[in-house]
C-alpha positions as CSV (number, residue, x, y, z in Angstrom):
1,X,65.9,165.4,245.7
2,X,67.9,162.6,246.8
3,X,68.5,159.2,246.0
4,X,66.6,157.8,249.6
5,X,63.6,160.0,249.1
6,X,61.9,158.2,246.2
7,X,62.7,155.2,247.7
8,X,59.6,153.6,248.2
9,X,58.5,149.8,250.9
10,X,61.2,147.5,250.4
11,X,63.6,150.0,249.5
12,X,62.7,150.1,246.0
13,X,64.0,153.0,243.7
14,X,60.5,154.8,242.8
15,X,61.8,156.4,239.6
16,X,59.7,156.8,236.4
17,X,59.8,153.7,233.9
18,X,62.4,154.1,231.2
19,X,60.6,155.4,227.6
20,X,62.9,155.0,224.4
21,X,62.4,157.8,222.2
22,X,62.7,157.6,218.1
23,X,65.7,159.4,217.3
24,X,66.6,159.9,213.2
25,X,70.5,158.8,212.7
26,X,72.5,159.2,209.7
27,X,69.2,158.1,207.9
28,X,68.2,155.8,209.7
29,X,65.4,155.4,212.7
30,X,66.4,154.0,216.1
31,X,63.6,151.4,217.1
32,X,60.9,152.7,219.4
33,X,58.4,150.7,221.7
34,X,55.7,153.7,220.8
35,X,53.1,152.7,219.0
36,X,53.2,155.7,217.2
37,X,56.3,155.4,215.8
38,X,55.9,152.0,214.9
39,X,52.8,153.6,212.6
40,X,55.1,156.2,211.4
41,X,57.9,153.6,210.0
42,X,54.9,151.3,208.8
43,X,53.6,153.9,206.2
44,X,57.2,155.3,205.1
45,X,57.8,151.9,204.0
46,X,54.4,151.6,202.2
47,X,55.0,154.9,200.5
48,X,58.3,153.8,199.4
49,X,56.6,150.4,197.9
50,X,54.0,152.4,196.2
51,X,56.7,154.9,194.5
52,X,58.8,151.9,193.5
53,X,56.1,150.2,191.3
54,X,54.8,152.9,190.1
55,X,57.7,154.8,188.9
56,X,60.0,152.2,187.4
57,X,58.5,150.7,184.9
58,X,58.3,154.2,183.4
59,X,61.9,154.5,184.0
60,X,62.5,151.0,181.9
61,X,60.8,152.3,179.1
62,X,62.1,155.3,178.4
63,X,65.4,153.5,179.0
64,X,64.7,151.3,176.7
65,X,63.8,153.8,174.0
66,X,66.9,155.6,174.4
67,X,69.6,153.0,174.1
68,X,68.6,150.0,171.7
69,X,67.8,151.8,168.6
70,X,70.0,153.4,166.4
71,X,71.0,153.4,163.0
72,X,74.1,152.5,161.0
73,X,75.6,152.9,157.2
74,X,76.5,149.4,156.0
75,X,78.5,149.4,153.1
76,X,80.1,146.8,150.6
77,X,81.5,146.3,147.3
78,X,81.0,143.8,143.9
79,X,82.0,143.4,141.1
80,X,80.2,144.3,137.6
81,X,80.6,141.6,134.6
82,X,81.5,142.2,131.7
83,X,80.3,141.7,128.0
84,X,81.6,139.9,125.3
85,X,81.6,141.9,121.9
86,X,82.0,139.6,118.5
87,X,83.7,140.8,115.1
88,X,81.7,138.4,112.4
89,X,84.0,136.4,110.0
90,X,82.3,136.0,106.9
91,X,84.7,133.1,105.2
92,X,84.8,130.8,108.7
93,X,82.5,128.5,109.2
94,X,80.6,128.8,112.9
95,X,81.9,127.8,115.5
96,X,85.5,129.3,114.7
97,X,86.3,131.8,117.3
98,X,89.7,133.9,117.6
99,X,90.4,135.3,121.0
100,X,91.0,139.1,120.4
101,X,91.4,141.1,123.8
102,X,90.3,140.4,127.4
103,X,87.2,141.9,129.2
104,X,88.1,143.7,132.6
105,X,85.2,143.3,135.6
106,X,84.3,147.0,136.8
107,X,83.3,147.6,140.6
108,X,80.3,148.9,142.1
109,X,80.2,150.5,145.7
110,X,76.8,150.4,147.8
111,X,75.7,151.6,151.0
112,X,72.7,151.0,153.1
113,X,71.0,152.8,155.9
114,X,70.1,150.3,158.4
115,X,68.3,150.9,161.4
116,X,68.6,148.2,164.2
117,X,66.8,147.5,167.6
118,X,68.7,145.7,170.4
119,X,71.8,145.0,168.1
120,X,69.4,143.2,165.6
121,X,69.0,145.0,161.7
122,X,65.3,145.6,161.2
123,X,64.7,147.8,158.5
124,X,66.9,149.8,155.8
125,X,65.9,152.7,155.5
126,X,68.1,154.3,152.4
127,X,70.1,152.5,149.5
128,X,72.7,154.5,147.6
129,X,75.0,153.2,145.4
130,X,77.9,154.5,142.8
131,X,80.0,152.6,140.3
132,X,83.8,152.8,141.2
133,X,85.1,151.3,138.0
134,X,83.3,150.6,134.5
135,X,83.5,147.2,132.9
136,X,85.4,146.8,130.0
137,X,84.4,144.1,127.5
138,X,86.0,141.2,126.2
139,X,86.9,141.0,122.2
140,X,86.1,138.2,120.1
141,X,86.3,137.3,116.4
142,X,83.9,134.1,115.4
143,X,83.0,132.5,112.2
144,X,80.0,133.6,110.5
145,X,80.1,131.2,107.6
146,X,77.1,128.4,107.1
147,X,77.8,125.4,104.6
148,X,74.4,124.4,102.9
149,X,73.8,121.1,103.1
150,X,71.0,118.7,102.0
151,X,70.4,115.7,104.0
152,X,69.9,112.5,103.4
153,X,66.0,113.2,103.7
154,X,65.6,115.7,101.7
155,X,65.9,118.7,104.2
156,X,67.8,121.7,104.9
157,X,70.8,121.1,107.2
158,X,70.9,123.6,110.4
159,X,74.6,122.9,111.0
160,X,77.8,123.2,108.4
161,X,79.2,119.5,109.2
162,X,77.4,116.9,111.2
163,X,79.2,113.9,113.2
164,X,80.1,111.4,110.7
165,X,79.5,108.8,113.4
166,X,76.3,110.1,115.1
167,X,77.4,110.9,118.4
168,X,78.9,106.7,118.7
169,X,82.3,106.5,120.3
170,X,85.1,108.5,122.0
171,X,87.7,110.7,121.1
172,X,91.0,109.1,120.9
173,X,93.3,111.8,119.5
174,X,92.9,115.8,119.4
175,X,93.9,117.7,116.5
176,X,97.5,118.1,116.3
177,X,97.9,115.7,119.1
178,X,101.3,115.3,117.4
179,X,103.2,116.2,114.6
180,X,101.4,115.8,111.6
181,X,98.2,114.6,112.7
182,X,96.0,116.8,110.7
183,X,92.5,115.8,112.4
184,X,90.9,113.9,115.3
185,X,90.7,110.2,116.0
186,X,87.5,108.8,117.0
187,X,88.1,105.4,118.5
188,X,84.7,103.3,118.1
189,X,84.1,99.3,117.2
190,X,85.0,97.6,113.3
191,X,82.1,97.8,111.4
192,X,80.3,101.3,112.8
193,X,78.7,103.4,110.3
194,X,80.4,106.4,108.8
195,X,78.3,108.6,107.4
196,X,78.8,112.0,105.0
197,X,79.4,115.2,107.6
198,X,78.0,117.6,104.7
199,X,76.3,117.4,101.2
200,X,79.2,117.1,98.3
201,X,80.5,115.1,95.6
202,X,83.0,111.7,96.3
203,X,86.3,113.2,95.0
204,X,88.5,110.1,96.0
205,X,87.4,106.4,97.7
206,X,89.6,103.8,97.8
207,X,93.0,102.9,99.2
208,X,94.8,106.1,99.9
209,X,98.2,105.8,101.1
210,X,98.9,105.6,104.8
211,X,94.8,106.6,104.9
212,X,94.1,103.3,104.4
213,X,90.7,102.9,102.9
214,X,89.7,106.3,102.7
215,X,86.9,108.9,101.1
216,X,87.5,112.4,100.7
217,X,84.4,114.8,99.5
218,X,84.6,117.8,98.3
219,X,81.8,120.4,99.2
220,X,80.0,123.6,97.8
221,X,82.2,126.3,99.2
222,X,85.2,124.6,98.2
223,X,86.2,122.7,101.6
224,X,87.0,119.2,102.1
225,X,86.4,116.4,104.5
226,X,88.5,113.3,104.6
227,X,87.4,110.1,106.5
228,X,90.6,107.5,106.8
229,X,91.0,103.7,108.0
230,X,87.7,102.8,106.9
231,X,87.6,98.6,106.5
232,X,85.2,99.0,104.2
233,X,83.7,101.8,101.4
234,X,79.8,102.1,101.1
235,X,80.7,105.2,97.8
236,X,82.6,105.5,94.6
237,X,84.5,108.5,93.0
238,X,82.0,111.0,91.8
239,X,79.2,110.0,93.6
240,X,77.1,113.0,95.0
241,X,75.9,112.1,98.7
242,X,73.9,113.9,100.7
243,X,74.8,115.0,104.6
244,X,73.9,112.1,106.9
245,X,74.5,109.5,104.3
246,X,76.4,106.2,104.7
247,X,80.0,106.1,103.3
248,X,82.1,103.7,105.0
249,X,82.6,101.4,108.3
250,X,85.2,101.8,111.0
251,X,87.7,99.7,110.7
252,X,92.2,99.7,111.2
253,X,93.7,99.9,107.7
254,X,96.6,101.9,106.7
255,X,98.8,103.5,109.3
256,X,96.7,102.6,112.4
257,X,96.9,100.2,115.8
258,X,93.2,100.2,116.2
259,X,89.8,100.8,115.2
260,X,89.2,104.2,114.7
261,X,88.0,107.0,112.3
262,X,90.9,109.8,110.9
263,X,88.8,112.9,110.5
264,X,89.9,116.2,108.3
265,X,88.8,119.4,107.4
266,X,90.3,121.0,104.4
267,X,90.0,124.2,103.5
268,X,92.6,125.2,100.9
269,X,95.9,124.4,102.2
270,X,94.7,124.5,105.5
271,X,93.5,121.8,108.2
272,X,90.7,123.0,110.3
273,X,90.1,121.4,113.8
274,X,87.0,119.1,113.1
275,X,85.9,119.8,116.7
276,X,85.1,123.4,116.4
277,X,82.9,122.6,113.5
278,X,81.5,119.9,114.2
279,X,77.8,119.5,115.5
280,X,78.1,117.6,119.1
């Protein structure tokens, strides 16, 4: 039919209305004016709402399950300590130790099983642990001997030699702080009590050389203690005196620039260091 025949008053073209049909391209829909399709698209999208909240939280969890946990061997090292074995001296006083041979630390390896959630440790699960190394102990010698003593009330002394002034002043010179000094120095004001560091009898008191004023007594076990510079003597040669008991005052006499108290320990021929003796 040609063009003029649908043609209708006024020359107007009589043909049908355009209609846009709903055509599926490379996944998508082309719009359509039909209200069908416009129902169509409406419940795909619906559907696709519905399948989304439904389905991925189930998703998340079993993600979740799968990837966070897991568990890993931790493992460290430390050390073991080490003991410290004596050999008892029977003829030195206590308080005499001799070093003998060093102690050695020994090494221990553990491991833990550790299970962790989201990077963070949790539990343990397991603990193992071996020893890599043994300790070896140290080696020391010590003084076993105890002077009896009676002091100055009557009782039973719990130490060999007691501080001959109590605990009062300082120490001004070590043993063998240089050459021939044969004790310590405790520096402490004129006048401060000396008293007897152990039970004996007063062998020597009275001027003794560059001693000064001095008092040596002799004890049980055949030791000696010697107390030197005293400015004044409170005993007389062959007095007993008990531990604890006044002897002498501090004072600066003999071979001395100050007030102090010259402390020895005899034993034989040989000077003791006062300190290691000595109750603090």
């Amino acid at each position: 039919m040609s063009r003029k025949a649908n043609q209708g008053k006024g020359g107007r073209s009589m043909e049908k209305p355009a209609v846009k049909i709903r055509k599926t391209t490379a996944g998508k829909m082309t719009e359509s004016s039909g209200i069908f399709g416009k129902l169509l698209w409406m419940a795909c999208m619906a559907a696709a709402v519905f399948l989304f909240y439904a389905v991925a939280p189930g998703m998340k969890a079993e993600a979740r399950a799968q990837v966070v946990r897991e568990t890993r061997a931790v493992t460290f090292t430390e050390k073991i300590p080490f003991r410290t074995d004596y050999i008892e001296l029977p003829n030195y006083y206590r308080g005499y130790t001799e070093h003998v041979s060093d102690g050695v630390m020994g090494e221990k390896e553990t491991t833990f099983q550790v299970v962790y959630e989201g990077g963070i440790p949790v539990r343990i699960v397991s603990v193992q642990s071996r020893e890599l190394a043994k300790p070896v102990n140290e080696v020391v010698r010590r003084g076993a001997k105890v002077l009896e003593s009676r002091t100055v009330d009557g009782g039973a002394s719990k130490v060999s030699f007691a501080n001959p002034l109590k605990g009062r002043g300082w120490l001004s010179a070590d043993f063998y702080d240089y050459h021939g000094h044969n004790g310590i120095d405790i520096a402490a004001p004129r006048g401060t009590p000396v008293y007897a560091a152990a039970e004996g009898k007063v062998s020597l008191a009275g001027w003794y050389g560059e001693y000064g004023r001095c008092v040596i007594i002799d004890h049980a076990d055949g030791s000696q203690t010697l107390y030197g510079h005293n400015s004044a003597l409170m005993v007389s040669a062959g007095q007993t005196v008990k531990q604890g008991q006044k002897i002498a005052e501090v004072g600066s006499t003999g071979n001395s620039t100050g007030n102090h108290l010259h402390l020895e320990l005899r034993v034989g021929s040989r000077f003791l260091d006062p300190l290691i003796y000595l109750d603090q």
